[in-house]
N, C-alpha and C positions, 0 to 999 in steps of 0.2 A: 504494500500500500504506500503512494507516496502522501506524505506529508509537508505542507507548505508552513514553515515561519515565521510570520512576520515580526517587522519592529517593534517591540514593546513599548508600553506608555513608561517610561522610567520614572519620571518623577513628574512634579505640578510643573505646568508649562511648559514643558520640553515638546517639542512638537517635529525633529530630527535631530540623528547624531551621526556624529562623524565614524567613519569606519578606518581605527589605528591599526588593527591588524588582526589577520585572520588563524588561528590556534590549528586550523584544519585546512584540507584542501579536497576538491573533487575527486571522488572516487576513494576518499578515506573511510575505514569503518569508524563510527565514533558509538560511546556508553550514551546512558541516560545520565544526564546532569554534567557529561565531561565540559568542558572550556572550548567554546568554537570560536567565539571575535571578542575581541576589544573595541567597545566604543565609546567615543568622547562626546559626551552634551556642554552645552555651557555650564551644567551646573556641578558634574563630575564624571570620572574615564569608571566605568562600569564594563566588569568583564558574561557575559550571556552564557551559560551552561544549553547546552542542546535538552532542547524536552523527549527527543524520541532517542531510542539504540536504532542505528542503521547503517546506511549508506551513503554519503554525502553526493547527493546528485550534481546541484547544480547553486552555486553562488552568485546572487542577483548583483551585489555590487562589488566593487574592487577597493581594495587598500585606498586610504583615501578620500575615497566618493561621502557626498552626504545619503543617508539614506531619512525619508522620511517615516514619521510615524505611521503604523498601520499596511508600508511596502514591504514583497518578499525579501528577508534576507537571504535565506536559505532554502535548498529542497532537498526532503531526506527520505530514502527509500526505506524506510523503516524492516528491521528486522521481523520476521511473522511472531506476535505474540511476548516480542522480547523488550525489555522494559518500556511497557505500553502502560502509564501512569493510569488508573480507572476514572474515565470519562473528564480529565483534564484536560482546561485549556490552555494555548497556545499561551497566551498573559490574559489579566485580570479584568473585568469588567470594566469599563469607564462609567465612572460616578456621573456624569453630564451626556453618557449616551444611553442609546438600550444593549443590554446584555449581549453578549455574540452569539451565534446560533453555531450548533453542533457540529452540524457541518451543509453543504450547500453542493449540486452539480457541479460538474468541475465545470472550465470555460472563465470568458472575463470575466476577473474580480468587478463585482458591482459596487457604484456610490463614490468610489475612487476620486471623482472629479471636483464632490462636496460641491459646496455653494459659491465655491471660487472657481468651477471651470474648467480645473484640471482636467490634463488628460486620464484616459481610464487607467488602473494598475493592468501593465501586462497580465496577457492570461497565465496560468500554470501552465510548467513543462508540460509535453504530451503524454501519457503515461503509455504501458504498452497495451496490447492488445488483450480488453478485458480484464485489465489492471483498475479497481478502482481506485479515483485521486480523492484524499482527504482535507478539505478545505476547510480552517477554523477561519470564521471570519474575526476581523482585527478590529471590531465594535467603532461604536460614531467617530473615535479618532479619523478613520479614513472618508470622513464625511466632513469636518470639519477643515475649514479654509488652513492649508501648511504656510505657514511666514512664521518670520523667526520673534520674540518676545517684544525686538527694538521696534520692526515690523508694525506689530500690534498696537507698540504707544502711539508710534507714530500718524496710524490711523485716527486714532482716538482722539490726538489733537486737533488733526486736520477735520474732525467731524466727518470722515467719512466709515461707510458702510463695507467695512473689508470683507464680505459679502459677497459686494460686487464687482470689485476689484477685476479685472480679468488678470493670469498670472503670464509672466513671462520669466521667471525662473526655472531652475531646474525641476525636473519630476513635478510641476505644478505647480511652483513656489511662489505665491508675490512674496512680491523685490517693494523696497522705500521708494525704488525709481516708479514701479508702478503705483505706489500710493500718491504719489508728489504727479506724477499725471492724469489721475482717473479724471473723468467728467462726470461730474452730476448729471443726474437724470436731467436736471432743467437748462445742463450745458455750461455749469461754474466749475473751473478749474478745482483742484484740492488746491488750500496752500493758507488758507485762514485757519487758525486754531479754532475749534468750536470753544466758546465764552470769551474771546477774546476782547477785550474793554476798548472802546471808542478811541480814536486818534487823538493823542495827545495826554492820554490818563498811562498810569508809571504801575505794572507789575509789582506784585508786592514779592520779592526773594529772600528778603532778610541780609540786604547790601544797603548801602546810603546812596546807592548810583541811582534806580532803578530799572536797572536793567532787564529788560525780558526773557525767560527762559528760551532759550535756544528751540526751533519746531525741526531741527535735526539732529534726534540722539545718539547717533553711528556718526556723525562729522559731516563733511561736504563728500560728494561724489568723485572723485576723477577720473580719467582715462587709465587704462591700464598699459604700463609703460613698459614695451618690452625689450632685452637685454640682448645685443646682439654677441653671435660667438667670435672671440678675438681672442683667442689663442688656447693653450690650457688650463684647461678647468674644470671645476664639481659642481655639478647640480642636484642639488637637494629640495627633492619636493617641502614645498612649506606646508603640513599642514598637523593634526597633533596638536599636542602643548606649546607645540611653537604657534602656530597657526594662529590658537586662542588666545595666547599671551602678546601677539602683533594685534589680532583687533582689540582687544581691552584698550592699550596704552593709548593704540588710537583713540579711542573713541573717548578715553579719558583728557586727554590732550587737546581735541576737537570739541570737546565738551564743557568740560570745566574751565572757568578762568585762574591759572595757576598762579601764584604767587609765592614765594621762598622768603625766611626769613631765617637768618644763620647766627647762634651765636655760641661763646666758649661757656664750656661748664668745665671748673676746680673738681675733680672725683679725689684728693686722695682722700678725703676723709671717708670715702666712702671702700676706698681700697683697702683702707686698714680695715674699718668692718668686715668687709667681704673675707680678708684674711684670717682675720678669729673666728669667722665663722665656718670656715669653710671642715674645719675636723669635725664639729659636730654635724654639719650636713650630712659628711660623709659617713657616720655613726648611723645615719636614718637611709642610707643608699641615695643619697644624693646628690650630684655633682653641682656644685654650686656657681654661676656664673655670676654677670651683673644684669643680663635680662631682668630677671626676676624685680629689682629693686628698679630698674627702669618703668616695667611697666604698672609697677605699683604706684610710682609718680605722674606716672599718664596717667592713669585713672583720676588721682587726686585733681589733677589739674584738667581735667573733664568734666568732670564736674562743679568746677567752679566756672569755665565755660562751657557751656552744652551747645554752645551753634557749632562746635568742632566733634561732637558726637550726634551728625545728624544726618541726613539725606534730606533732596529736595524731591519732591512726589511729582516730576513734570504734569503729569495727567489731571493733579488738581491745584497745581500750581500752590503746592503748602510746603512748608519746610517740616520735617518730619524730626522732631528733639528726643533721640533715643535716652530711654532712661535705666536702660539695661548696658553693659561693658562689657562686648565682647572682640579680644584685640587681638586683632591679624598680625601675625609674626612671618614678615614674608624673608623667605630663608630661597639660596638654591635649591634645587632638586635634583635626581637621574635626567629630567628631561626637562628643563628650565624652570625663570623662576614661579614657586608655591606661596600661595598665603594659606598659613594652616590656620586656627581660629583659638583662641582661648576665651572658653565661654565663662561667662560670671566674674570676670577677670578679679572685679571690688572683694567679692567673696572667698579668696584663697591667702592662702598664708603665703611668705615668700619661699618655704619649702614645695608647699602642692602647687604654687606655680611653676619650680624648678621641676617637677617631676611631669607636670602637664605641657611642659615646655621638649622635655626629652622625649616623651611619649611621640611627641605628633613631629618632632621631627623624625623618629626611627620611621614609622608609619610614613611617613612623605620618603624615607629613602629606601623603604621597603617592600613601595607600590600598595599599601594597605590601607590608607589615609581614607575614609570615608566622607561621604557627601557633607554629613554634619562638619566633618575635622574641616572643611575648606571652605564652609559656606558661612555667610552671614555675620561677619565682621564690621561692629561701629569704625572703627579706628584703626589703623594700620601703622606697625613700627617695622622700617626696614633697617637690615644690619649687615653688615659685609664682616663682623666681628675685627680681628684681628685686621683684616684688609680695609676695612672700611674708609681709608683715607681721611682727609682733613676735611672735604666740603662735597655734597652734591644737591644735585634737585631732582629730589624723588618725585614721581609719576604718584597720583593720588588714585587709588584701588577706586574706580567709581561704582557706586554713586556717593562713597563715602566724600568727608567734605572736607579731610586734612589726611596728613600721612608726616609720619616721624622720622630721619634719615639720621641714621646712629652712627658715629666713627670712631675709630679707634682710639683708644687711650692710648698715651705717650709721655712719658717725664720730657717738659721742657719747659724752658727759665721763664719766669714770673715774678712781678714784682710786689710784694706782701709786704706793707710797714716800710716801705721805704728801702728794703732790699729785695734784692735779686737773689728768687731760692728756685730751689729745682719743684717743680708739683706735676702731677698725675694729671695733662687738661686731657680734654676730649671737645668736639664740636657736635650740635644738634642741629640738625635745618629743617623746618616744617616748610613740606606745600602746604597750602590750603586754598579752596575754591570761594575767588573773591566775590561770586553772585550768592555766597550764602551768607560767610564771613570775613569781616573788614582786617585790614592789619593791627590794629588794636588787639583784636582777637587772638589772632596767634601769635607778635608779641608776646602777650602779656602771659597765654600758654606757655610759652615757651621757659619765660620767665620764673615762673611758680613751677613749674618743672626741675629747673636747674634748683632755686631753692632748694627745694627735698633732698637733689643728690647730691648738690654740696654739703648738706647738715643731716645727715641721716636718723638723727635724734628726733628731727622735727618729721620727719617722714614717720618715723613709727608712732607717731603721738597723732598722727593724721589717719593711723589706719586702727587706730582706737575707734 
């Protein structure tokens, strides 16, 4: 019996993922549950175990490609009776559609096109002669319009019906270029934000400028520029973690208005702590760095500003004042750079930060890091540790509304009381996105920052 797979609904919003790599190939036998692809969503790289034991027929898409929700991945000739799960499906019901049906004639997958168009999903392979084909349908995901999350704001501002959209993407996909072109029924371009206030009235962002939220979340469009071949050389598909971590910045960069502000923080007082403290750490299995007392001083100083613990909601045009601390420690990884998340960050002692701190890095270099470990970060502190250098301007994780860029400590001469002594500095630079928050803002962040880690006394009396 063949067996059609389609894409899973992985998580909320995800509506395609990227296909990193294939565990199997045509003509492989595989178990029930073995590891067949690797694929990357925006939201995390999720590995798909096969549902049938069979025989790998036929791979709809390649290394690579996007595959959307609801399309064949795979086709698998199933073994007769051999780990044949009872009366399971393919993946789980969608909460906003109706349930999948059993199974259905073979022939075109129906609905494929949804409400936007799309062309139909290829039929299944042929089966052979008097071979019955098993068709789990992939529920109203494959009825509902494929665009990608940025897509969907986008629409929403422009007040259009993505709906109607015709698609000019891939496998059915509207594209922003096709939201930014539709014509209304009555023939008006898209390109007006629905609620957009009368010519001459100022957007409220939480800046003194007032400047109007951007109605393009992914940045401006351009041509695509291609590289001619002039001599030797590697070409390395971009796509993967690399891929993801090129549109972020963008879109981060195109999006936010960045602004840097750099100054020196005195640590040794904080170096001598660290060094008494550092035997008893180790008593409790803990490798003691200065993360920990970093991002304990971020918190503090989050909360005495909260426009740098927040996002901007484009869709209702509100600035969103998180009142929860959870801080993105964006580290290297195997495959470039990771923000892992520390959730409750206020809530932990500087031990179970240190050890929540080790956890989710071993997890990021050990491919284990789950959706929770990398998603949903107020605030981001980036560190190059030891390499960190004396100055940069970090890239703000968006939609977050500041990012912390940590450098190395280094003994060098400083002048105390009128002499010249050797001390422990290090430099701190915040971005922050000036349509939320002004330079006052993260100044004064900054400020009340270095306080704490130059006086480490006052810090522990803060997390009283």
């Amino acid at each position: 019996m063949t067996f059609n797979f389609y894409m899973p609904d992985i998580g909320e919003g995800v509506v395609e993922g990227e296909i990193v790599t294939w565990k199997v190939k045509e003509g492989d036998q595989v178990k029930l549950d073995q590891p067949l692809v690797e694929v990357m969503t925006d939201k995390a790289t999720v590995e798909l175990p096969s549902p049938r034991a069979g025989t790998v027929r036929q791979i709809h898409f390649k290394d690579g490609q996007i595959c959307p929700v609801g399309q064949i991945l795979v086709t698998i000739d199933e073994d007769a009776g051999a780990g044949k799960p009872a009366a399971a499906p393919a993946r789980p019901a969608d909460a906003h559609g109706p349930a999948p049906a059993a199974a259905r004639p073979a022939g075109p997958a129906s609905g494929a096109s949804g409400a936007s168009g799309a062309p139909a999903t290829p039929a299944a392979p042929a089966a052979p002669a008097g071979a019955a084909i098993q068709v789990v349908d992939a529920t109203a995901a494959r009825e509902r319009v494929l665009a990608t999350p940025a897509t969907r704001r986008l629409a929403r501002q422009l007040g259009v019906e993505i709906g109607r959209v015709p698609p000019t993407g891939k496998h059915g996909r509207v594209t922003t270029e096709d939201v930014r072109g539709y014509q209304s029924p009555a023939g008006t371009p898209a390109g007006t934000p629905a609620g957009t206030r009368a010519a001459g009235s100022h957007a409220t962002n939480g800046g003194a400028h007032g400047a109007a939220a951007p109605t393009t979340p992914g940045g401006p469009s351009f041509a695509p520029i291609a590289i001619a071949r002039a001599g030797d050389e590697e070409r390395i598909p971009l796509r993967g973690m690399r891929k993801r971590i090129a549109e972020s910045m963008a879109r981060s960069v195109h999006t936010a208005a960045h602004f840097t502000y750099v100054e020196e923080v005195d640590m040794t007082e904080l170096v001598a702590v660290r060094d008494r403290a550092k035997a008893r750490a180790a008593e409790r299995g803990v490798k003691l760095n200065y993360l920990p007392f970093i991002v304990k001083a971020v918190v503090s100083g989050l909360k005495k500003w909260p426009q740098l613990n927040a996002s901007l909601d484009e869709t209702t045009q509100e600035i969103v004042r998180k009142k929860y601390y959870h801080i993105g420690v964006a580290a290297q990884g195997p495959q470039g750079l990771v923000v892992s998340v520390v959730r409750d960050a206020d809530r932990r002692s500087i031990f179970e930060l240190s050890r929540e701190v080790d956890r989710l890095g071993d997890a990021v270099r050990g491919g284990t890091a789950t959706r929770d470990d990398l998603t949903g970060s107020t605030f981001t502190i980036s560190s190059l540790g030891k390499l960190g250098g004396l100055h940069a301007t970090p890239i703000i994780n968006f939609p977050e509304v500041a990012i912390l860029g940590v450098h190395k400590i280094e003994e060098r001469p400083a002048v105390r009381h009128g002499q010249i002594v050797i001390r422990h500095l290090m430099n701190l630079s915040v971005s922050v996105d000036h349509r939320i928050a002004d330079g006052w803002d993260g100044a004064m962040f900054v400020q009340d920052v270095k306080a704490l880690l130059e006086d480490p006394t006052t810090m522990f009396m803060e997390m009283v």
